[in-house]
C-alpha positions, 0 to 999 in steps of 0.5 A: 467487527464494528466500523473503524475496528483495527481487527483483521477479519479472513480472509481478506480480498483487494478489489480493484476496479477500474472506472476509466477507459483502460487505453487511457495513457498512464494507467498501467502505472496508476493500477501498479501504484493503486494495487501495492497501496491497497496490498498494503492494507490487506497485509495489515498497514490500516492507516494511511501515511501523512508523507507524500513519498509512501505507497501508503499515503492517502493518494499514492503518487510512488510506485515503490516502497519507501524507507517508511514503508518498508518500517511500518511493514517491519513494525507491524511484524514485529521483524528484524529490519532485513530489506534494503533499497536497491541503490541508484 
């Protein structure tokens, strides 16, 4: 398809790969975060959130999904909601 296209091509592969020294303090959590984003976008959520608290913003900075996330996935499913966060 044409860049810019909204159409799914398959299969669909996430790379992910590290330009730093993988003993630098933090990147465990920075590889989590960058993973689950990126996931985000091979399971169809092509866009990025303007809201800094979702997994899907442009420059994630949560590890876990938020409410939004979790609606878009819904949405872009077509699903009843059914998942719930784990209360605090």
């Amino acid at each position: 398809p044409p860049l810019g296209s909204r159409e799914i091509q398959y299969p669909v592969r996430v790379f992910i790969l590290p330009r730093f020294d993988p003993s630098t303090p933090g990147v465990d959590e920075c590889l989590a975060l960058t993973t689950t984003h990126e996931l985000g976008h091979a399971i169809g959520i092509l866009a990025h959130s303007s809201v800094e608290t979702d997994i899907m913003y442009f420059d994630p900075v949560v590890s876990t999904l938020s409410t939004r996330d979790r609606a878009t996935i819904e949405l872009a499913y077509h699903l009843e909601p059914n998942l719930s966060a784990p209360a605090h």
